[in-house]
N, C-alpha and C positions, 0 to 999 in steps of 0.2 A: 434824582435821576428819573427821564421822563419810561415809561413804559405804555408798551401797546401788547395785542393779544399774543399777535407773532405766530409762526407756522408750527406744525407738526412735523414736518420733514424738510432737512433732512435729520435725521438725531445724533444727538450733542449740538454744537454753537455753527452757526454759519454765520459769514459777515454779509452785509450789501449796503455797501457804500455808510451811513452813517447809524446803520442797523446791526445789532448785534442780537441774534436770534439763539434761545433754548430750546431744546426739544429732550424728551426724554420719557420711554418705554416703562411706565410703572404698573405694570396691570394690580397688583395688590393695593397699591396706596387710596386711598380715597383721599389724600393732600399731599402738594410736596410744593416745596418752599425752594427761593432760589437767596443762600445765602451767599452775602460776598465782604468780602475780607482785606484788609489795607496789605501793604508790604511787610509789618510785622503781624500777621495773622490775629487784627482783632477784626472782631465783625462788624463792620461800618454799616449794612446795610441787611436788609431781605425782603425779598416780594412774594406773591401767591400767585403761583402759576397758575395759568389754566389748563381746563380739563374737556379731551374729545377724547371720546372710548379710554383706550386704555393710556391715551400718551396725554405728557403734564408739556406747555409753552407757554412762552412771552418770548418778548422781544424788545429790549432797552434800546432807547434813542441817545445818539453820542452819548456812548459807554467810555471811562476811562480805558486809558491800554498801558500795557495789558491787565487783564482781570484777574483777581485770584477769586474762586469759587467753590460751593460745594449745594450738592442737594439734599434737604432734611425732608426726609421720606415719613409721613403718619401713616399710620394701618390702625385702626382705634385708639388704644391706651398705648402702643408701642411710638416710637419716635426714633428712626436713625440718620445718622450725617455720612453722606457717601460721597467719593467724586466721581466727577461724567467716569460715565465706563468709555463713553464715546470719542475723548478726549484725546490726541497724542499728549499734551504738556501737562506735567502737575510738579508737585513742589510741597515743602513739607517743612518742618525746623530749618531756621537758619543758623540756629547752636549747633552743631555736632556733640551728639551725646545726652542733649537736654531730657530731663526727664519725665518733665511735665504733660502728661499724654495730650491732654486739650489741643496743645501750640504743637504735637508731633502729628497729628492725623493729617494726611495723605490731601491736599487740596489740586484745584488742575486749576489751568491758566488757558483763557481765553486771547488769543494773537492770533495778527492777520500776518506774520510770518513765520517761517523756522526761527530756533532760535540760536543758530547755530549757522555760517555761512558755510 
């Protein structure tokens, strides 16, 4: 997948036409990572966002749809996986009850529409 810098705002994903843009508010992080994930929640991919003041972007060129995602946040020796807070859509196990926490954490989903008529 091809990527470019992509904007700062607005935060979370905006579409424009064959651009799928990040944004995201980390004032703590000195790195954050944009990970992204197939329909069974393995990780197929991650890129290194860029960094203005305190917000992390990119912006992938014809992105599959819809995306599942999450952003792994560094602060030195610590490392966390969060999803957009910006996000209306996320998605999680497609087991009901699975226990395996890896495949349960909270991912969001990038769409140029509702997903719901």
């Amino acid at each position: 997948m091809k990527t470019q810098k992509g904007n700062i705002s607005p935060l979370g994903f905006s579409f424009f036409e064959n651009l799928l843009n990040f944004s995201i508010h980390a004032p703590l992080a000195n790195k954050v990572n944009l990970i992204i994930f197939d329909e069974n929640g393995t990780q197929i991919d991650s890129f290194n966002l860029y960094q203005t003041k305190n917000r992390f972007h990119i912006c992938l060129i014809n992105p599959p749809a819809p995306l599942i995602y999450q952003y792994e946040l560094h602060q030195g020796k610590k490392t966390v996986l969060i999803c957009d807070p910006f996000s209306p859509f996320s998605t999680s196990s497609t087991i009901w009850g699975e226990e395996n926490y890896n495949k349960n954490l909270v991912k969001s989903i990038a769409q140029n529409s509702p997903p719901f008529d």
